[in-house]
N, C-alpha and C positions, 0 to 999 in steps of 0.2 A: 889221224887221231881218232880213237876207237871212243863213243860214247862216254865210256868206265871212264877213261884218261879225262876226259873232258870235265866230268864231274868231280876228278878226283881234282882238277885244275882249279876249277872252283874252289873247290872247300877250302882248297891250301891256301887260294887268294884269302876267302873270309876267315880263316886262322889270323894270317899274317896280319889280317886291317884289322881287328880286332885286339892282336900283340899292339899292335903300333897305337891304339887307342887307349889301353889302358894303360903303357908307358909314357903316354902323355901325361894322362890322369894320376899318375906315382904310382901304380895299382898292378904292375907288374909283378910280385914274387906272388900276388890271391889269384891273378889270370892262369900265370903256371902251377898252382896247385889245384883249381879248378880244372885246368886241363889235364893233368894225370890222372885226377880221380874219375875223367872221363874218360881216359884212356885204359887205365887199367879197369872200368865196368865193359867198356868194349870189350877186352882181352878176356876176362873172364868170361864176358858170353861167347866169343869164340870159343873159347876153350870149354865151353860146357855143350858147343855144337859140335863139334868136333869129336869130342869123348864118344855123345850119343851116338853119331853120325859109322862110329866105328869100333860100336862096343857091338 
């Protein structure tokens, strides 16, 4: 297992205990919109690397 993998092993852990906390807490459909709006800030900054990176 390569570094990258390891850490990506993490995160997915602290993703998932984090789902699992705020489904306790009833707070699950504000965790998944908080996490898209993370996800899709990630994607935009990829995509605005990306652009640059190959314009």
């Amino acid at each position: 297992m390569t570094i990258t993998q390891g850490l990506a092993l993490a995160f997915l852990a602290y993703l998932l205990l984090l789902g699992r906390s705020a489904w306790k807490q009833g707070e699950l459909p504000q965790y998944f919109r908080s996490l898209s709006i993370v996800a899709l800030l990630v994607g935009l900054l990829a995509g605005a690397v990306w652009f640059y990176l190959w314009i």
